[in-house]
N, C-alpha and C positions, 0 to 999 in steps of 0.2 A: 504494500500500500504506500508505504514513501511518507506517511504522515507522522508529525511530530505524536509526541503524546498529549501534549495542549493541546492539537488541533483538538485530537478528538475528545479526552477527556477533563480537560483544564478548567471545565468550569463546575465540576462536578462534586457535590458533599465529600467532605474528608478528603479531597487535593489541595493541594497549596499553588499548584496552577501559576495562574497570574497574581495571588496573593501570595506566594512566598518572598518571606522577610528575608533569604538568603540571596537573593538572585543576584548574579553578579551589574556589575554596572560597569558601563562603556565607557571611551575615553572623554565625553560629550557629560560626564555621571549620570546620565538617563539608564536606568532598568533596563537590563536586556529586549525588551519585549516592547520599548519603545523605541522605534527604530526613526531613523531620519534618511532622506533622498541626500545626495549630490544638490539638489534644487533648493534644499533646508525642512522641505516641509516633514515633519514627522507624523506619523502612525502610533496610534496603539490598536492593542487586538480588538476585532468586532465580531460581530455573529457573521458567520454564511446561512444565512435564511433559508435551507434546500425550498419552503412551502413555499415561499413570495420570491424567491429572485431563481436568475438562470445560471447560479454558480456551478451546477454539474454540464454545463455546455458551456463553458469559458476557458475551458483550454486548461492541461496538466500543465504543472511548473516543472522547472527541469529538477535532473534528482541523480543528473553525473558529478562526476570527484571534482571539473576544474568549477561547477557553479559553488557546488559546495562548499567549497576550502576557498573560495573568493568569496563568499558569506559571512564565513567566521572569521574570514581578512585576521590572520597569526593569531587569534584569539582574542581579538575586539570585540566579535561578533556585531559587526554593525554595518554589514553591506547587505542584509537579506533584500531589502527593496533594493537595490540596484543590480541586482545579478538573477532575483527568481521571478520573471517574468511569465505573465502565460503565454502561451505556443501558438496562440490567436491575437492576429497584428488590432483587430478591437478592441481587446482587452489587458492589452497591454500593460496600460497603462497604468492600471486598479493594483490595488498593493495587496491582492492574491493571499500573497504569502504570511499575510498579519491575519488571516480570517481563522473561523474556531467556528464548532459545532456546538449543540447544548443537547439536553436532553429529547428536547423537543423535536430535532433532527434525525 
């Protein structure tokens, strides 16, 4: 499947998810999990709606070694919006990569 374990379980009772007090921080001291563009604009995680939006016809993110390891750029982790784009020139754009699921999905 390729997906983190936030995508899929991060918001879920008794995870620490996106509420954990350890998470490491970036060179920026933003939480892992808020990431910033090249452009400056920053992301935190949101829901992928499967019931209201067309996030399953938006295109797989890439999930080879050179996007990867240019992701966590030597252990910054703070290129995922500029390296994991979808595969669909549409949706491009959309920061994919910060999205998560809930129960409800």
């Amino acid at each position: 499947e390729n997906r983190s374990f936030d995508h899929a379980f991060g918001t879920l009772r008794g995870v620490r998810g996106f509420n954990d007090p350890r998470a490491i921080r970036q060179p920026n001291r933003n939480k892992v999990w808020f990431q910033t563009q090249k452009s400056g604009e920053t992301f935190a995680p949101f829901r992928l709606d499967i019931k209201d939006s067309k996030v399953t016809w938006m295109g797989c993110l890439p999930h080879n070694w050179t996007d990867q390891t240019d992701a966590r750029n030597k252990g910054k982790m703070n290129r995922w919006l500029d390296v994991k784009h979808s595969g669909f020139k549409e949706f491009a754009d959309l920061p994919l990569t910060m999205g998560h699921y809930t129960r409800e999905d």
